[in-house]
Backbone as a printed PyTorch tensor [residue, N CA C, xyz], in Angstrom:
tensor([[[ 42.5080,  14.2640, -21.8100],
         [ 41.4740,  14.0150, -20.8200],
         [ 41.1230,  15.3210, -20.1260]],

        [[ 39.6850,  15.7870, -20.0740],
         [ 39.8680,  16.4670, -18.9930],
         [ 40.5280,  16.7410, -17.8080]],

        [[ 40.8120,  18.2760, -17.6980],
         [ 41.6530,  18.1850, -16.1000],
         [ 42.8030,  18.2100, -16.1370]],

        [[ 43.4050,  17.6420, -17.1260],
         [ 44.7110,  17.7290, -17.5730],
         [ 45.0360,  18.7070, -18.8120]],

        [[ 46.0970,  19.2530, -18.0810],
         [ 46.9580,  20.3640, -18.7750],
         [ 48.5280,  19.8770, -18.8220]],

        [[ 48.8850,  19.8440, -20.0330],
         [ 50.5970,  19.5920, -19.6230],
         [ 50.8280,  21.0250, -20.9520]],

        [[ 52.2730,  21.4470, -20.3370],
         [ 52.7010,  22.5130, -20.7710],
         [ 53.7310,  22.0390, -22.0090]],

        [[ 54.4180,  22.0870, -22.9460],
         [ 55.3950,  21.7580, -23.5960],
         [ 55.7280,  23.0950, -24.3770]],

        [[ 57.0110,  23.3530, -24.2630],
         [ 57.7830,  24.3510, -25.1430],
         [ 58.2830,  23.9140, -26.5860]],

        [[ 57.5460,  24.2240, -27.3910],
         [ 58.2960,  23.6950, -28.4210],
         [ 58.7230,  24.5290, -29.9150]],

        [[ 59.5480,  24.2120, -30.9970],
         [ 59.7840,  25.1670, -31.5110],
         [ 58.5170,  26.1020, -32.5050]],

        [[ 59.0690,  27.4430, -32.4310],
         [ 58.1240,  28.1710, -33.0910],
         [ 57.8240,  27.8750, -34.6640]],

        [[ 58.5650,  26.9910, -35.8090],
         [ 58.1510,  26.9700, -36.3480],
         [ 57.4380,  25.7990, -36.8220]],

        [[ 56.9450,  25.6410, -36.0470],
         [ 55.6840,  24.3750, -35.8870],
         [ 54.5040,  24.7490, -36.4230]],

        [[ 54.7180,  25.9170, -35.3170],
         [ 53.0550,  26.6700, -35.0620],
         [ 52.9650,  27.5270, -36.0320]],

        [[ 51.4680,  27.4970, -36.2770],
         [ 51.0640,  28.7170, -37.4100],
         [ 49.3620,  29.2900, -36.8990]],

        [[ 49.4870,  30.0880, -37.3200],
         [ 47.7590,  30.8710, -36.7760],
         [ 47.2080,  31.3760, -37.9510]],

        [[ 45.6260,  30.9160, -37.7680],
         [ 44.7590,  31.3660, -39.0250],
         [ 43.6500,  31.1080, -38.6630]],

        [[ 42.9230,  32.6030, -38.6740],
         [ 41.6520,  33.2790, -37.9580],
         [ 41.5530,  32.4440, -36.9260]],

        [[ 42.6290,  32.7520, -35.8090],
         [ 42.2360,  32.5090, -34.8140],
         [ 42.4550,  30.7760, -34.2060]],

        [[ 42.6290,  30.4050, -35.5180],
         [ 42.8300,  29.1990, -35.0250],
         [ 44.5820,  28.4920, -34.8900]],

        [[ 44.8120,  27.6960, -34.1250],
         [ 46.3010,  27.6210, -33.9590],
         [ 46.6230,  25.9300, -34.3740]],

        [[ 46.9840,  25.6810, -35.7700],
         [ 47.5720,  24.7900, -36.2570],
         [ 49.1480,  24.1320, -36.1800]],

        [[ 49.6680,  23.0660, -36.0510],
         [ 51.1180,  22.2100, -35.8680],
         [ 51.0200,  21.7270, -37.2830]],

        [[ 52.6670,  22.0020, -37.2720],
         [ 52.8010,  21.3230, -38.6620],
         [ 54.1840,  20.6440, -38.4360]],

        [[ 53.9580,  19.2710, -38.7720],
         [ 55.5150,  18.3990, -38.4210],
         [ 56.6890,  18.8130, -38.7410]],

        [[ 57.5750,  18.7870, -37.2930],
         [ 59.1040,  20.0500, -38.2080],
         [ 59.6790,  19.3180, -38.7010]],

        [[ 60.3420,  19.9610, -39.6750],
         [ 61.2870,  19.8020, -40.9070],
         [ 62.4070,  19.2960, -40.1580]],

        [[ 63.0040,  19.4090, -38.8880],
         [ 64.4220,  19.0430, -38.5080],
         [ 63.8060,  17.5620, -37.1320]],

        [[ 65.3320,  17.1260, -37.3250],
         [ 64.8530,  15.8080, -36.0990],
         [ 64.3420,  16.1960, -35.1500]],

        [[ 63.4970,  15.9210, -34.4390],
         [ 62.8990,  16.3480, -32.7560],
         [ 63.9120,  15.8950, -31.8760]],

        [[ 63.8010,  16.1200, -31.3260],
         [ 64.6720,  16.1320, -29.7240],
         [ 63.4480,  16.6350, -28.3840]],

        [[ 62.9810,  15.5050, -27.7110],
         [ 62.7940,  15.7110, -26.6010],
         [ 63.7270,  15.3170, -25.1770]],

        [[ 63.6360,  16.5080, -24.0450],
         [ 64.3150,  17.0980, -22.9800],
         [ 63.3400,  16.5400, -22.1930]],

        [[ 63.3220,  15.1480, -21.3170],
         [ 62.5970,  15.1610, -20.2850],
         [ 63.5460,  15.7180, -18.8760]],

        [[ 62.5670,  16.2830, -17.9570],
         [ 63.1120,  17.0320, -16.7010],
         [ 62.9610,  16.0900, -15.8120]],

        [[ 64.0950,  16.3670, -14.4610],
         [ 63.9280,  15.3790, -13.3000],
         [ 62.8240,  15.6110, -12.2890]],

        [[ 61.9840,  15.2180, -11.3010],
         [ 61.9100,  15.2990, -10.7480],
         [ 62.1360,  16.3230,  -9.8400]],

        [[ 62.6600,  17.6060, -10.0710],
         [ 62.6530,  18.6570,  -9.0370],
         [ 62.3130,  19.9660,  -9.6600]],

        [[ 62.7330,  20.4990, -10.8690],
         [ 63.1490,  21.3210, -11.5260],
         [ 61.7150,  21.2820, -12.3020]],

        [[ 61.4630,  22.3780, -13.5760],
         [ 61.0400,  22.4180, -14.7580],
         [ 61.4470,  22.4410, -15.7650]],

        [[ 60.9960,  22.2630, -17.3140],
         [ 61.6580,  21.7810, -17.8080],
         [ 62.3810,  22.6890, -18.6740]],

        [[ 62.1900,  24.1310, -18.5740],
         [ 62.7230,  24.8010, -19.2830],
         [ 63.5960,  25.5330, -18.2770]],

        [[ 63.8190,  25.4020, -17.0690],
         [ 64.1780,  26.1620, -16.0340],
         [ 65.3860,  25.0730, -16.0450]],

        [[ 65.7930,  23.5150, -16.4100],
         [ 66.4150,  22.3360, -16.4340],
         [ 67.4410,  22.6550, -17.9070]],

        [[ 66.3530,  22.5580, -18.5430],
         [ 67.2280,  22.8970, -19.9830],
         [ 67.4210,  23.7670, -21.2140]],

        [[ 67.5160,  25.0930, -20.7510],
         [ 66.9180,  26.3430, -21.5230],
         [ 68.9540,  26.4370, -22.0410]],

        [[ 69.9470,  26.0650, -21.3440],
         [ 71.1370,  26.0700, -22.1410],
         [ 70.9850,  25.3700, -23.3900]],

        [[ 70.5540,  24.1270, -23.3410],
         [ 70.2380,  22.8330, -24.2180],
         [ 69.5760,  23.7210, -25.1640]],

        [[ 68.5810,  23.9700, -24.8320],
         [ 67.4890,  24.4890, -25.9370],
         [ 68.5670,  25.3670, -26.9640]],

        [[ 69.1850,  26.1240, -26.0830],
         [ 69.5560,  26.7810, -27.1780],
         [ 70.8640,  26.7190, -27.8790]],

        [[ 71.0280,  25.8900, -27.9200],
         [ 72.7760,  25.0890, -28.6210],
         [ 72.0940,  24.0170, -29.3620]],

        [[ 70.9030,  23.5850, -29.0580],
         [ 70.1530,  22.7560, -30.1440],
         [ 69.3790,  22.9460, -31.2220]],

        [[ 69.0150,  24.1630, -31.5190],
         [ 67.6310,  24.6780, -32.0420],
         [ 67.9840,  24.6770, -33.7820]],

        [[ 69.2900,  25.3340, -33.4120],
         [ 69.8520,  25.1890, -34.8210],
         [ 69.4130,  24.2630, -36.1070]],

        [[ 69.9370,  23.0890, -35.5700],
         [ 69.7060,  21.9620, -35.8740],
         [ 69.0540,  20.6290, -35.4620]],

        [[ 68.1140,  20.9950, -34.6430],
         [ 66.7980,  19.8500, -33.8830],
         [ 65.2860,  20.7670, -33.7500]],

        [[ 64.6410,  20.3400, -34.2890],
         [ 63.5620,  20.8190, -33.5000],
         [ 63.1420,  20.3590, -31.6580]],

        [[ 63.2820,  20.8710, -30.6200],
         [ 63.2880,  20.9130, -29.5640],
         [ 62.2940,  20.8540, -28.8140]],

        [[ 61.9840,  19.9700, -28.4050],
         [ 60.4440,  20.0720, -27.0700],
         [ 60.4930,  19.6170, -25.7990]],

        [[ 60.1970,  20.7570, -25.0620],
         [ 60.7540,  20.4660, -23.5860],
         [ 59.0390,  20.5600, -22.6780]],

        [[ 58.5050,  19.1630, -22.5280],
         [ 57.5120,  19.3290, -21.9330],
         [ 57.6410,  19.6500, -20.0640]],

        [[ 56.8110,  20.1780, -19.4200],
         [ 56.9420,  20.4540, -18.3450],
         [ 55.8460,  19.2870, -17.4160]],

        [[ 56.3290,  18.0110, -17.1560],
         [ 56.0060,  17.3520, -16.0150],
         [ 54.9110,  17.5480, -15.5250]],

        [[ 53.5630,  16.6620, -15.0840],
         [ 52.9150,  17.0880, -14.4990],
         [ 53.0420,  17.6140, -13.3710]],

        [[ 52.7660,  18.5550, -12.9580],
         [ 52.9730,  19.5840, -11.3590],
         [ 54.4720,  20.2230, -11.5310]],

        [[ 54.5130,  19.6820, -12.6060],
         [ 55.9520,  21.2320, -12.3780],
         [ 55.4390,  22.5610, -13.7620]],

        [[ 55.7680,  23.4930, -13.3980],
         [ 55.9910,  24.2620, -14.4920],
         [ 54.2810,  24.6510, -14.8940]],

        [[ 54.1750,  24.5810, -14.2250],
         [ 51.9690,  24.8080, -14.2990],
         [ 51.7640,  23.7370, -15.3150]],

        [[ 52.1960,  22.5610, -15.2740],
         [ 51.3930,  21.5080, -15.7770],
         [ 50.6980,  21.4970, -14.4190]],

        [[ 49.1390,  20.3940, -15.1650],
         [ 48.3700,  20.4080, -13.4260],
         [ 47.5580,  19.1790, -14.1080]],

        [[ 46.6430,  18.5000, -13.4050],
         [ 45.4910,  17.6500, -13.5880],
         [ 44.7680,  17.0690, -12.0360]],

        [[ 43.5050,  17.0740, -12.4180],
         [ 42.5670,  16.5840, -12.0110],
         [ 43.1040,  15.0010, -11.2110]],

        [[ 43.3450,  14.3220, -11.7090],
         [ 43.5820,  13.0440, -11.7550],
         [ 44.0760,  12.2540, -10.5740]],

        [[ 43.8550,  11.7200, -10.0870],
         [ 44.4670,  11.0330,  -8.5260],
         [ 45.6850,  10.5330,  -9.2530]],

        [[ 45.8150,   9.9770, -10.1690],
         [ 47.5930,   8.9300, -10.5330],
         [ 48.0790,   9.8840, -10.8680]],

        [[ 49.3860,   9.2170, -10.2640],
         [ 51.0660,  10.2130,  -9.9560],
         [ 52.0100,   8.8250, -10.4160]],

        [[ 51.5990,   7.9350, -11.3680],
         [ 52.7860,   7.3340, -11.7190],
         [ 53.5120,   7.6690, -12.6660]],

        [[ 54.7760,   7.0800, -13.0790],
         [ 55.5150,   7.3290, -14.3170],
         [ 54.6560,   7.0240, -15.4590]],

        [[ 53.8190,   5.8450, -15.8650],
         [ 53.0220,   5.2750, -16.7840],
         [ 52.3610,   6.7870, -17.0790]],

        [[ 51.5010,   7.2360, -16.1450],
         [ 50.6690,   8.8520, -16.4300],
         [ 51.3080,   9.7900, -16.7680]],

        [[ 52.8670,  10.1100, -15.9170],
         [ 53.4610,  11.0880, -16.4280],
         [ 53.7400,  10.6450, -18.2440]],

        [[ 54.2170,   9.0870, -19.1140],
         [ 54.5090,   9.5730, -19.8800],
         [ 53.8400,   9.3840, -21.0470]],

        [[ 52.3990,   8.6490, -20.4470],
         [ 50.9840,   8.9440, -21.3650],
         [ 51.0570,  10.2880, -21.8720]],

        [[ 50.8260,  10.7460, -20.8760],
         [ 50.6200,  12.6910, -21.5470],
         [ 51.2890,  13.1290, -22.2180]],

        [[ 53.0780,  12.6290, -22.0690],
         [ 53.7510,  13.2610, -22.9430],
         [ 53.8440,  12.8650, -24.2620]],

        [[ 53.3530,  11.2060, -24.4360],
         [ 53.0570,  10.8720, -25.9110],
         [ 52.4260,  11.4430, -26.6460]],

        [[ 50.8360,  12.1730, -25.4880],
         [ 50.1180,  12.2070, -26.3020],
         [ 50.0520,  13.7210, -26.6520]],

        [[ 50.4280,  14.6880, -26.0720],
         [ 50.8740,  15.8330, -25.9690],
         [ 52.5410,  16.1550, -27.7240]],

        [[ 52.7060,  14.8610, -27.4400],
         [ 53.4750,  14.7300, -28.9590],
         [ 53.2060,  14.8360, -30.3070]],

        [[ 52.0790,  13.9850, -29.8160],
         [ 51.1520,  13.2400, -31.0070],
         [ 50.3170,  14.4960, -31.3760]],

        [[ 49.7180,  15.2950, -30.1870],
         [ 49.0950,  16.6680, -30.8000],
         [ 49.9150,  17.3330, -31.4290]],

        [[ 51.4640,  17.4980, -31.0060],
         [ 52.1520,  18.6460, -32.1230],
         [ 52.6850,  17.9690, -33.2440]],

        [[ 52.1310,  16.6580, -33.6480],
         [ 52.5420,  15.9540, -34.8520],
         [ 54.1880,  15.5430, -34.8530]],

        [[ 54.3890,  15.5540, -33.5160],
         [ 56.0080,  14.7340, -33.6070],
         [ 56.0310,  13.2590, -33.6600]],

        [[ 54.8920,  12.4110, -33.5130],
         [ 55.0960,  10.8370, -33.6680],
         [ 55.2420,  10.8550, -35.2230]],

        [[ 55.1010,  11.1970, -36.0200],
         [ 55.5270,  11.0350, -37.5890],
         [ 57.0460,  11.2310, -37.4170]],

        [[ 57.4430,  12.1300, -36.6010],
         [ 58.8000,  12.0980, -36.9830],
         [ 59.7850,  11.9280, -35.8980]],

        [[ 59.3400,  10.5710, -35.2840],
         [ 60.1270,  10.6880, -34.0970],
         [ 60.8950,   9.3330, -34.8330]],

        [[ 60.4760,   8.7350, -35.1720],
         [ 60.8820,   6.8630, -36.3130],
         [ 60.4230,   6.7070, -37.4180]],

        [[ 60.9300,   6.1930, -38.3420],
         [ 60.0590,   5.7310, -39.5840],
         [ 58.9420,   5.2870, -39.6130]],

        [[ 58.4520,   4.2290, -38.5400],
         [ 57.4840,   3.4250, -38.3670],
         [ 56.8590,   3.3950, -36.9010]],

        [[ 55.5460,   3.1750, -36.9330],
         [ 54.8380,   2.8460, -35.3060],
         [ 55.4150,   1.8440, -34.8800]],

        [[ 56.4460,   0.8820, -35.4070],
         [ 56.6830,   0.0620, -34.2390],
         [ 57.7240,  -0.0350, -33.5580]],

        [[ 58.6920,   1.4120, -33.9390],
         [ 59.5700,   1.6290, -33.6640],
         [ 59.2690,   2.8660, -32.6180]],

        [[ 58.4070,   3.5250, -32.6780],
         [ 57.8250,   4.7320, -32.1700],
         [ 57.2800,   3.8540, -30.7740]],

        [[ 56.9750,   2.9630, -30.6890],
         [ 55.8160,   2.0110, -29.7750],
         [ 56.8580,   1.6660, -28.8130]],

        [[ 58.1960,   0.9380, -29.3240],
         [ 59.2550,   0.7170, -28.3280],
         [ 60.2600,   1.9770, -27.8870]],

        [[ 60.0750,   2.8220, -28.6660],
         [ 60.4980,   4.0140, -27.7990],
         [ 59.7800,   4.2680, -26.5090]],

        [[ 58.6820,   4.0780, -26.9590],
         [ 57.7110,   4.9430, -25.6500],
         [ 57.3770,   3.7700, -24.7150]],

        [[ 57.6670,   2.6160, -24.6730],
         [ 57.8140,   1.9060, -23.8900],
         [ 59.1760,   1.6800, -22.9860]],

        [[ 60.3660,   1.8010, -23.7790],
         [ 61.4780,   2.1070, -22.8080],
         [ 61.2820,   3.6870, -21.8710]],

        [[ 60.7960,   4.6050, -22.5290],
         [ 60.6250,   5.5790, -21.4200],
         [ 60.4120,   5.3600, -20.2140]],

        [[ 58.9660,   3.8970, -20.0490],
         [ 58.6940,   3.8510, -18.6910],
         [ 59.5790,   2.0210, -18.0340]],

        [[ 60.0370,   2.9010, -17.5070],
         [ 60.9490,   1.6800, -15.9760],
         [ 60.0070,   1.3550, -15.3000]],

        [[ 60.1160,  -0.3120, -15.0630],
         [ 58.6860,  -0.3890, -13.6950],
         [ 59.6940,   0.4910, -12.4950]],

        [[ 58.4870,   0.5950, -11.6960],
         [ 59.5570,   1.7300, -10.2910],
         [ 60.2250,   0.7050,  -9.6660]],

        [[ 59.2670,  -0.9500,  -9.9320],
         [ 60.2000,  -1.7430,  -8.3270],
         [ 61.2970,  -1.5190,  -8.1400]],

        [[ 62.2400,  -1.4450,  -9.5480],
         [ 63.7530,  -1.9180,  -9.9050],
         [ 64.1630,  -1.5930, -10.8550]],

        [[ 64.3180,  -0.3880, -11.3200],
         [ 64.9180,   0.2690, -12.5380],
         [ 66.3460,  -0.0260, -12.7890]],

        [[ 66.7860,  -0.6500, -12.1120],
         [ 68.2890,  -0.9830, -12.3960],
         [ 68.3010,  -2.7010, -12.6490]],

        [[ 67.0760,  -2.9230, -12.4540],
         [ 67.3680,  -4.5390, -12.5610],
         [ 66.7920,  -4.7750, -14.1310]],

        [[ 66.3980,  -3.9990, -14.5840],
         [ 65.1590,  -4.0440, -15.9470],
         [ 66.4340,  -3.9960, -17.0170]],

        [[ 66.6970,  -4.7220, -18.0250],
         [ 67.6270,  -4.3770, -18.8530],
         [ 67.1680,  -4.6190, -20.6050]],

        [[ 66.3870,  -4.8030, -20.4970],
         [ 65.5480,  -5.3500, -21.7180],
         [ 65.0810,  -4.1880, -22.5150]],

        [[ 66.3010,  -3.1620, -23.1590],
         [ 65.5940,  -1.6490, -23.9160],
         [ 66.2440,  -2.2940, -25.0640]],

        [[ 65.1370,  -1.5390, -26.0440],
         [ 65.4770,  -1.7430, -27.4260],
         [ 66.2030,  -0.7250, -28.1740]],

        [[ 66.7720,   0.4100, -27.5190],
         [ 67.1420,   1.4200, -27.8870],
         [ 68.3400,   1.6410, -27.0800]],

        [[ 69.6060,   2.1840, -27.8480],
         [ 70.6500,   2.7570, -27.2600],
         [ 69.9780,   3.4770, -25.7520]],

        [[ 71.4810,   3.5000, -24.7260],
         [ 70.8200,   4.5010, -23.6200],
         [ 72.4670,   5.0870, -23.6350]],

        [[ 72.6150,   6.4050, -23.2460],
         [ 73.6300,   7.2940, -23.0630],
         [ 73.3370,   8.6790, -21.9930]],

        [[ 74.1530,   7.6400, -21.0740],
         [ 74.5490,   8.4650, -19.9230],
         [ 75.6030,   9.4310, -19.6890]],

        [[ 75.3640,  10.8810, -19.2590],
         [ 76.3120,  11.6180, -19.0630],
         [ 76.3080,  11.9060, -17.3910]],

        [[ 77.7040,  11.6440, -16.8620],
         [ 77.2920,  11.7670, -15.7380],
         [ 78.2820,  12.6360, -15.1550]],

        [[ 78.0920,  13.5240, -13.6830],
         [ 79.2910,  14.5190, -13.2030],
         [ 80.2920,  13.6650, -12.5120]],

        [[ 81.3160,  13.6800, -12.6430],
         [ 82.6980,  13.0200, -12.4780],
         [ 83.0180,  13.3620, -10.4040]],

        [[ 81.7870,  14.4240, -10.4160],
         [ 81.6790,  14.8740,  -8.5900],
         [ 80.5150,  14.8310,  -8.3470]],

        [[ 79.7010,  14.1030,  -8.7330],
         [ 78.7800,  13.6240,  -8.3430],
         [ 78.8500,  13.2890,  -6.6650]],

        [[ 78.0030,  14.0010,  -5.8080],
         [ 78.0630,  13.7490,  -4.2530],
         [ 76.5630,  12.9260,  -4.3320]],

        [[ 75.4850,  12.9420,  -5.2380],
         [ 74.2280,  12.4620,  -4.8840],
         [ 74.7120,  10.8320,  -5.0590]],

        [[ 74.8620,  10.7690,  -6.3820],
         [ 75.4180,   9.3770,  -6.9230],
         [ 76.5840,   9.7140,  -7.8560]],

        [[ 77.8220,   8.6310,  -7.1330],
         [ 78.8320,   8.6550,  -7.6900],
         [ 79.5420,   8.0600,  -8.7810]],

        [[ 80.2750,   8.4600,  -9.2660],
         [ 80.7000,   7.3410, -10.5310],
         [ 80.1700,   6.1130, -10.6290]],

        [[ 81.0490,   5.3820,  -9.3740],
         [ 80.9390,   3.5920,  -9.0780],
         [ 79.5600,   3.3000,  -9.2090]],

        [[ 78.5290,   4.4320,  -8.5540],
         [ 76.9870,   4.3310,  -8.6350],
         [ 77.1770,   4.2370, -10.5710]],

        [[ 77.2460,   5.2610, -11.1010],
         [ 76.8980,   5.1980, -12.6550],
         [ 77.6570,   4.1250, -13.4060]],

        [[ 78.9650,   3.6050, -13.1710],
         [ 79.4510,   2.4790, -13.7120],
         [ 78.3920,   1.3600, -12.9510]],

        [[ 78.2290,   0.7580, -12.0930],
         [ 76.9260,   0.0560, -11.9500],
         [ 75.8970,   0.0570, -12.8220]],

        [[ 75.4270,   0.8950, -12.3480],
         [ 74.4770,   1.2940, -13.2730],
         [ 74.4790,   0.7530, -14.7230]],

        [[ 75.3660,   1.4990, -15.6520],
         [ 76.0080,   0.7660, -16.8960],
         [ 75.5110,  -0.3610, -16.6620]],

        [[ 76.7430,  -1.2130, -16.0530],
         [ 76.8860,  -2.6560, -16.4590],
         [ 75.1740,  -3.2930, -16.0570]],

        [[ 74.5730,  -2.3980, -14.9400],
         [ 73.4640,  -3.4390, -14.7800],
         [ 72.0540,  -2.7850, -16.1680]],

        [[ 72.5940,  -1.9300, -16.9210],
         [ 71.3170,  -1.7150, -17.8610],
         [ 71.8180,  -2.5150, -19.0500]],

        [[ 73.0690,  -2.7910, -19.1080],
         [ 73.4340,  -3.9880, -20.3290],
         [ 74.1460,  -3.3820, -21.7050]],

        [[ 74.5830,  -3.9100, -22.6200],
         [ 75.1380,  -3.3350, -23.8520],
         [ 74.9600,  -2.6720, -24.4820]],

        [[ 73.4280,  -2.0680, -24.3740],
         [ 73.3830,  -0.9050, -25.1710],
         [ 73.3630,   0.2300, -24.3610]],

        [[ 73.9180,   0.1880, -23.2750],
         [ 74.2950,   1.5830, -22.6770],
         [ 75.3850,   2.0380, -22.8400]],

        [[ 75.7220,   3.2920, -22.6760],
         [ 77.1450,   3.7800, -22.6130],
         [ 76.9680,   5.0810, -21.5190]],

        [[ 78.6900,   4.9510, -21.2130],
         [ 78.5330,   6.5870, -19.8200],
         [ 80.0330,   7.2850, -20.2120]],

        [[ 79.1610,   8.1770, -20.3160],
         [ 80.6250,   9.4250, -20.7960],
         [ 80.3830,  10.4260, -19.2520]],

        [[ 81.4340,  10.5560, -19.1670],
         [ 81.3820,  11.8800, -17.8560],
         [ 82.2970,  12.8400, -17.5230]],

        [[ 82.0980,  13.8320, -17.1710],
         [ 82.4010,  15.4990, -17.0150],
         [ 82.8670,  14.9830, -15.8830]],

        [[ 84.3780,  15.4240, -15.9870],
         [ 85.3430,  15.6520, -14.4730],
         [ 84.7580,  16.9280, -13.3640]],

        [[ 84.4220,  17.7430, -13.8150],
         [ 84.5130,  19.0240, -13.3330],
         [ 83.1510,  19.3370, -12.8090]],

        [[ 81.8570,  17.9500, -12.7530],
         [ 80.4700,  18.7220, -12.4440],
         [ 80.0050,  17.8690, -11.7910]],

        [[ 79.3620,  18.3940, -11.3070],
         [ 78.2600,  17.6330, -10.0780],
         [ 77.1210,  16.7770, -10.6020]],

        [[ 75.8030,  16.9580,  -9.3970],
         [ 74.6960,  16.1690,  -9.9490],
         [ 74.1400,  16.8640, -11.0960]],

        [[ 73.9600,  18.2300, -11.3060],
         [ 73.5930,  19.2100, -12.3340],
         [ 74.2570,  19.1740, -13.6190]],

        [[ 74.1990,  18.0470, -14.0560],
         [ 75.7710,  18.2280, -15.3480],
         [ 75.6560,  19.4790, -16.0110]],

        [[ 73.9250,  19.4890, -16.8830],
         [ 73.6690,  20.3740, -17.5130],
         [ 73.7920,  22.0830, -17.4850]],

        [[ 73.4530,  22.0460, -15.8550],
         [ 73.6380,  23.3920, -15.4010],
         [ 74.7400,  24.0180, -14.7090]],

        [[ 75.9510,  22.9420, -14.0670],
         [ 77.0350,  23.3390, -14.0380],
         [ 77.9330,  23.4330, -15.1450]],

        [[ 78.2440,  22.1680, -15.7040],
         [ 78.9580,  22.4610, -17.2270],
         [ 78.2780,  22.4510, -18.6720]],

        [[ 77.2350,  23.1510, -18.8280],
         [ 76.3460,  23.4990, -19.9190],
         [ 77.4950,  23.2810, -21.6030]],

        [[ 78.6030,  24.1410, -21.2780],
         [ 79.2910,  23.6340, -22.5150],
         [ 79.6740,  22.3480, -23.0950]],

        [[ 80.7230,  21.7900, -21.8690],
         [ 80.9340,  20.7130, -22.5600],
         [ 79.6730,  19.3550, -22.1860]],

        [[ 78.8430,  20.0530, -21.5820],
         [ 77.5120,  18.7450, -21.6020],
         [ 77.1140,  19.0150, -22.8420]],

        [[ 76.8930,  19.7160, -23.4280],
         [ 76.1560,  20.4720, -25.0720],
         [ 76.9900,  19.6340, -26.0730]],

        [[ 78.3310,  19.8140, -25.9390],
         [ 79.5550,  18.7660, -26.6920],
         [ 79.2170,  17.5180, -26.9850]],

        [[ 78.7150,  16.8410, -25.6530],
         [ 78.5240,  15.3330, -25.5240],
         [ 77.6700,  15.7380, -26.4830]],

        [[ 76.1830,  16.6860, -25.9290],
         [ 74.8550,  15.5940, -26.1990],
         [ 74.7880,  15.7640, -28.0390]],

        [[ 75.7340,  17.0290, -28.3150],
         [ 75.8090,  17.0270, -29.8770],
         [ 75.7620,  15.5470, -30.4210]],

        [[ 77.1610,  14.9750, -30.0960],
         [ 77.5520,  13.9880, -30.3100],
         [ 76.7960,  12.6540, -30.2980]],

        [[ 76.0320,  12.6520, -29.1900],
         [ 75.0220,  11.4410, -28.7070],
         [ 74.3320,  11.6830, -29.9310]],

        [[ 73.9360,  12.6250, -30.5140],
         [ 72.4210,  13.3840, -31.1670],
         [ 73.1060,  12.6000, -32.4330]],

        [[ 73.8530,  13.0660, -32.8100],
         [ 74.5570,  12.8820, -34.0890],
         [ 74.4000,  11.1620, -34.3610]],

        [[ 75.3130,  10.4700, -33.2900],
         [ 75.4750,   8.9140, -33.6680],
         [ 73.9200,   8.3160, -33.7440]],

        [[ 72.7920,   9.3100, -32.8350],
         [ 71.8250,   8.6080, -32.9670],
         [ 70.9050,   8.5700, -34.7230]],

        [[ 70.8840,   9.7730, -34.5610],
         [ 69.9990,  10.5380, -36.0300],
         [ 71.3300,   9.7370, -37.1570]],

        [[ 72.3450,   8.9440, -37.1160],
         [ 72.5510,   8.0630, -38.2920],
         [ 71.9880,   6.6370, -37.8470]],

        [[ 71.5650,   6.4620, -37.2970],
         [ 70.9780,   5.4040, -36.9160],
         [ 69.8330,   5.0630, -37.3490]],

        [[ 68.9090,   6.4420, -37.6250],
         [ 67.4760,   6.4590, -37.9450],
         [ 67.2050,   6.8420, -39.1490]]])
């Protein structure tokens, strides 16, 4: 849409240039998208990630509208808008071919992305694994908060957690958060 700009980092060998013009070509390795919270950007959030992943994922870390010089025109500031753009911002670098075998698996992905806001903890109805890593010192929200949590998103969640880190898992313990999310990555991509 006009007005809208969203930024996404993604890997270089996607992209190719010829006279001038700048073509995507669907990567060869699984995608992995890095959405950012609410405060941060998204490469400023997960630039450890990026690079303990690259190896073996193709990587795209879009930057949020209003963070990271994403910008738009647009009066809506909901989640629904934030993750329109990022579908479709996908769909331009040709990652919906390879995010599932099929659109209707691709369709319920991108529908669990968005939580209504009333009650994100009351919503339990995802069609997709969820895997939580959480800091074991968590002062924002604490364990008992993330075991809640768990039990109220239902059976296909799971919570692994870092003794040693705070609300920042990623950016205080970058190693062994990288460990987990290997692992998460792994059980998922046999899945698909």
């Amino acid at each position: 849409m006009p007005g809208t700009l969203m930024n996404i980092w993604v890997p270089k060998e996607i992209i190719t240039k010829n006279d001038h013009n700048t073509m995507y070509i669907p990567p060869t390795k699984p995608a992995v998208l890095l959405l950012h919270a609410f405060t941060m950007d998204g490469i400023f959030t997960w630039f450890l990630q990026v690079f303990a992943l690259t190896r073996e994922y193709a990587v795209y870390v879009p930057d949020l509208l209003f963070f990271g010089g994403s910008i738009t025109n647009r009066n809506e500031r909901s989640v629904n808008f934030q993750a329109e753009f990022v579908a479709r911002g996908l769909g331009i670098l040709k990652v919906e071919k390879t995010m599932y075998r099929n659109r209707k698996e691709r369709n319920e992905l991108l529908e669990d992305l968005v939580i209504p806001d009333k009650d994100a903890t009351s919503y339990t109805n995802f069609s997709h694994d969820i895997h939580m890593v959480w800091g074991g010192n968590d002062k924002i929200f604490d364990l008992d908060h993330a075991m809640t949590m768990k039990t109220q998103l239902g059976d296909k969640a799971t919570l692994d957690w870092i003794k040693d880190a705070g609300h920042l898992v990623p950016l205080e313990q970058p190693f062994k958060y990288n460990k987990r999310l290997k692992c998460i990555l792994e059980r998922v991509s046999k899945h698909h």
